[in-house]
C-alpha positions in Angstrom: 217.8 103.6 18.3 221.5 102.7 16.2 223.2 103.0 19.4 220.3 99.9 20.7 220.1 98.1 17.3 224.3 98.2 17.6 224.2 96.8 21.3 221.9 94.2 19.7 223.7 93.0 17.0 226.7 92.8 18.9 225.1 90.6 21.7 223.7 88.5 19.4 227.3 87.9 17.9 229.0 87.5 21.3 226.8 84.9 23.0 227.0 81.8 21.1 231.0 82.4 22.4 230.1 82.9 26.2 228.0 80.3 25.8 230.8 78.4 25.3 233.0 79.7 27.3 230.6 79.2 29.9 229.8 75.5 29.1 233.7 74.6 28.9 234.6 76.3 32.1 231.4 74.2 33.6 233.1 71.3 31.9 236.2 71.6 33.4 234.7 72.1 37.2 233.4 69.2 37.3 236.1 67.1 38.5 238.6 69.2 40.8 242.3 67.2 40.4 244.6 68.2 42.7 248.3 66.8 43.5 250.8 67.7 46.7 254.2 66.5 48.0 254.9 66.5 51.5 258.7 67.8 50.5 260.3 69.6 48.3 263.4 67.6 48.3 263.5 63.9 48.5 267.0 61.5 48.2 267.9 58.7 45.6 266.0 55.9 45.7 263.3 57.4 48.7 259.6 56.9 48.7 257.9 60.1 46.8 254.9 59.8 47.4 251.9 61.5 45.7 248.8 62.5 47.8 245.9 63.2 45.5 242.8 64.6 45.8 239.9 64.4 43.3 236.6 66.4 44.1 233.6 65.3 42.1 231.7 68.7 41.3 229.5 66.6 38.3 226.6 66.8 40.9 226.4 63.5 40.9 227.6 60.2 41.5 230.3 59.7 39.4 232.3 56.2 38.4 236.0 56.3 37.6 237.2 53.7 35.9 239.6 52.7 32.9 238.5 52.7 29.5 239.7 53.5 25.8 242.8 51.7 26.1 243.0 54.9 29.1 243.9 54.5 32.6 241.5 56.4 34.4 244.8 58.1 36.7 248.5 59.1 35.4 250.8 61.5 35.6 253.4 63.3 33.4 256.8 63.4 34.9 259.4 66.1 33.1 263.1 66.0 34.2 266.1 67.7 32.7 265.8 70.9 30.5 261.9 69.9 30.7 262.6 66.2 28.7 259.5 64.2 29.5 260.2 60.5 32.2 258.3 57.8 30.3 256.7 55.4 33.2 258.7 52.1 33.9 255.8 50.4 32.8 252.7 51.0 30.5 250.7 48.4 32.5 249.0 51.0 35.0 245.9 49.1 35.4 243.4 50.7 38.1 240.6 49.4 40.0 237.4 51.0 39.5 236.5 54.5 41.5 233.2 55.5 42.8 232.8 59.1 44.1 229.7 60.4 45.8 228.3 63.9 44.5 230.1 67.0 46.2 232.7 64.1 48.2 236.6 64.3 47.7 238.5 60.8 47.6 242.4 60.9 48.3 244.9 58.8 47.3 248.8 58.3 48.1 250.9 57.0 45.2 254.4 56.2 45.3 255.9 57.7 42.2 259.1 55.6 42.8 258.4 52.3 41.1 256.5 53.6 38.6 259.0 56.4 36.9 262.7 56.5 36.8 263.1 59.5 39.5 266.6 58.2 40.9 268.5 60.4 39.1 269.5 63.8 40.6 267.6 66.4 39.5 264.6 68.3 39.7 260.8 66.7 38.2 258.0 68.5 37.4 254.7 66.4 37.9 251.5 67.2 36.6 248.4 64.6 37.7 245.4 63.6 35.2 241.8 62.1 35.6 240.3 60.5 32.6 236.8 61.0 33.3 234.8 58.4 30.3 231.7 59.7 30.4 232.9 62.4 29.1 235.6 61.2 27.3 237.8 64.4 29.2 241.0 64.3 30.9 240.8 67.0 34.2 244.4 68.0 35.2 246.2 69.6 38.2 248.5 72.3 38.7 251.9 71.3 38.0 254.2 70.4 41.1 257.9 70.1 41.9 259.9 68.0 43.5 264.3 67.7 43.3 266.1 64.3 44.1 269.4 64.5 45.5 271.4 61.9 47.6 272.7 61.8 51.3 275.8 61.8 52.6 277.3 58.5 54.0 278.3 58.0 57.4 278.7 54.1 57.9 278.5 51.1 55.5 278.6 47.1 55.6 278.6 44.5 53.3 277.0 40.9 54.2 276.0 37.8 53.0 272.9 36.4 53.0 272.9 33.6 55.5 271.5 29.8 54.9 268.0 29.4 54.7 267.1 32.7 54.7 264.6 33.5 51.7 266.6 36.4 49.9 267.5 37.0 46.4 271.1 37.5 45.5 274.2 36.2 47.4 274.9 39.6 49.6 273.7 42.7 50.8 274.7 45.7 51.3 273.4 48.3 54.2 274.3 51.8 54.0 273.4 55.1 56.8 272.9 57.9 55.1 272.5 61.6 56.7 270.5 64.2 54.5 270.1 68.1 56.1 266.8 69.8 55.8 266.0 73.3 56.9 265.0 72.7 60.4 266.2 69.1 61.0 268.6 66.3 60.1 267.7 62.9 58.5 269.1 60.1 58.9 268.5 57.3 56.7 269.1 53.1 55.4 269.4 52.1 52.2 270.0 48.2 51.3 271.3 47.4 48.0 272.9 44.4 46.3 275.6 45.9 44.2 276.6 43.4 42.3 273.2 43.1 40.3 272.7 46.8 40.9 269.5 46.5 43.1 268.7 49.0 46.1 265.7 46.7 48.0 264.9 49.7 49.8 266.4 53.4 50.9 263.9 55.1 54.0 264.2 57.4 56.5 265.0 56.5 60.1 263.9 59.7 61.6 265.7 62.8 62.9 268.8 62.6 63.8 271.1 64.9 66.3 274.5 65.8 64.5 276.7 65.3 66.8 275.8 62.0 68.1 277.0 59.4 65.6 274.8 56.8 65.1 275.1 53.2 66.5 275.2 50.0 64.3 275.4 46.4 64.7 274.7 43.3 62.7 273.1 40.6 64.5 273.7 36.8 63.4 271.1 36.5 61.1 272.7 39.6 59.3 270.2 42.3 60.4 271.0 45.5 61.2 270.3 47.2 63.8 270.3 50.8 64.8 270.4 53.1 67.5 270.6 57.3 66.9 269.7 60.3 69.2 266.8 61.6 67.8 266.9 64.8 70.5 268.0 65.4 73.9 268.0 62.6 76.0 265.5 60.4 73.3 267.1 57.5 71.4 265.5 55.5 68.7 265.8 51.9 67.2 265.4 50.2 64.5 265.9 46.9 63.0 266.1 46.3 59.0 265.7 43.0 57.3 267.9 42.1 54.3 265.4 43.3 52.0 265.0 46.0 53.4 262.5 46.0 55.8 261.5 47.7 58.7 261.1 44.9 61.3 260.9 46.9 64.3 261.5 50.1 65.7 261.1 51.5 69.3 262.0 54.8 71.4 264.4 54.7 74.8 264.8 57.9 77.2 268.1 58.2 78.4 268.2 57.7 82.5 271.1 57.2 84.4 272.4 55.3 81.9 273.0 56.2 77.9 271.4 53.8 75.4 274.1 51.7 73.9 274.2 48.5 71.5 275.0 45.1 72.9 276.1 42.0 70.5 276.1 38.9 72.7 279.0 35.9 71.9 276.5 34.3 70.2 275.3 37.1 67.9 272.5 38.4 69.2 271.9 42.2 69.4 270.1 44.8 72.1 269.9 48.1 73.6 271.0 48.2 77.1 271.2 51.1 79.2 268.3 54.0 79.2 264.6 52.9 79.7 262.5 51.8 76.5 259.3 54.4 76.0 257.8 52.3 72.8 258.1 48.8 72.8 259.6 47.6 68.8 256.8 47.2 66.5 256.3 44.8 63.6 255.7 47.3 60.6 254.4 44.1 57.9 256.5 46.4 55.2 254.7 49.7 56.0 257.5 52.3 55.5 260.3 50.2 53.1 258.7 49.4 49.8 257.9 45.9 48.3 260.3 43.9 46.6 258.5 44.4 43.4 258.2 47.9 43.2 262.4 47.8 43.5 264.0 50.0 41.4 265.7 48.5 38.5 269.1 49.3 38.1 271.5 51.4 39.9 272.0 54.7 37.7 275.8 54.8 36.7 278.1 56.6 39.6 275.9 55.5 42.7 277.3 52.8 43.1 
């Protein structure tokens, strides 16, 4: 019977703490954050984009949305020796989020405008959900990511040509070659150096090592360029003077090897080979937007 009463006493002093334990474990189910990079490695100035994924485990409906001076999404970015990256802005102002009981909603955010990740180096990100009905932030593991810079293979300056709508007086294009594991890179960056602006820095696609890429500048200073991207298979691309990817297309070599034409009068093409993709317009889909440039140059890249 003291052994019983014992086991008693000692249940009855134990549950109000499982209880707890219970209800803040149930608590923090019920919004599942969760945060990936498609790399581990990214260069200065790239896209790094964010993909993620909430599930809503409230069982029910759920609205997301900002409140308490909170945005209802961030992240916290930690650099150097573990020093936290303040965002580049404070304004982070999100439209409203609505997620169906038991759904998962994914999102891609480009951490590149909004923290100062240019800087070699490796980040640590961790994402947050500020859920306000229960005034709770839900949190996901902690990822990393290291930014370093490719090596450059070919560079032009040019000036930005009469009526064309373009900030600054010049620009600067660059072709940049990065390594990976299983694959080679290559990439464009445009910059205006004398105000310390890159427009844009993107990746081209694979590249084949020993086939030095091709590059032109047409009359309207574009650039254009032409790499082997694997045996026999060539790929172009034409960038705007901010940066933009204005078309791209795919040629199979035949009896003839791709090769870059400029005409007298300025213009540019591929001759040679047979085209398997016609160019696309891309409306700004891979380089980012002029307003989510970069602000500076960090001291040394230039």
């Amino acid at each position: 019977m003291r052994r019983i009463a014992l086991v008693y006493r000692v249940i009855k002093r134990t549950l109000p703490f499982v209880c707890l334990l219970l209800s803040a474990v149930s608590g923090e189910a019920q919004v599942q954050v969760d945060l990936k990079f498609k790399r581990l490695q990214y260069i200065a100035y790239e896209p790094v984009v964010a993909t993620l994924g909430i599930t809503n485990l409230a069982g029910r409906d759920i609205d997301l949305h900002d409140a308490d001076g909170q945005s209802w999404f961030g992240f916290e970015v930690s650099g150097r020796e573990g020093q936290p990256t303040p965002p580049v802005t404070t304004d982070n102002a999100q439209p409203p989020l609505q997620i169906k009981a038991g759904q998962k909603v994914t999102q891609r955010i480009n951490l590149t405008p909004l923290y100062p990740v240019q800087e070699f180096g490796t980040y640590h990100v961790r994402a947050h959900i500020y859920f306000a009905d229960l005034g709770k932030f839900f949190y996901s593991g902690t990822k990393v990511f290291e930014v370093t810079d490719a090596r450059p293979i070919w560079q032009e300056t040019v000036g930005i040509p009469d009526g064309i709508s373009a900030p600054g007086n010049v620009r600067t294009y660059s072709l940049l070659t990065n390594r990976f594991p299983d694959h080679t890179s290559l990439y464009v960056r445009v910059q205006d150096k004398d105000n310390g602006i890159v427009y844009a820095t993107y990746s081209l696609g694979r590249t084949i090592s020993f086939e030095e890429p091709q590059a032109q500048i047409d009359r309207a200073n574009q650039l254009h360029v032409l790499q082997c991207a694997a045996p026999r298979s060539w790929a172009y691309s034409r960038i705007g003077l901010n940066g933009e990817l204005l078309a791209h297309s795919a040629f199979m070599e035949t009896k003839t090897r791709p090769r870059l034409f400029r005409a007298p009068d300025g213009e540019v093409a591929v001759r040679g080979g047979m085209i398997e993709a016609p160019a696309a317009q891309t409306a700004g889909g891979t380089a980012p937007k002029l307003s989510e440039r970069p602000p500076e140059i960090p001291k040394g890249d230039q």
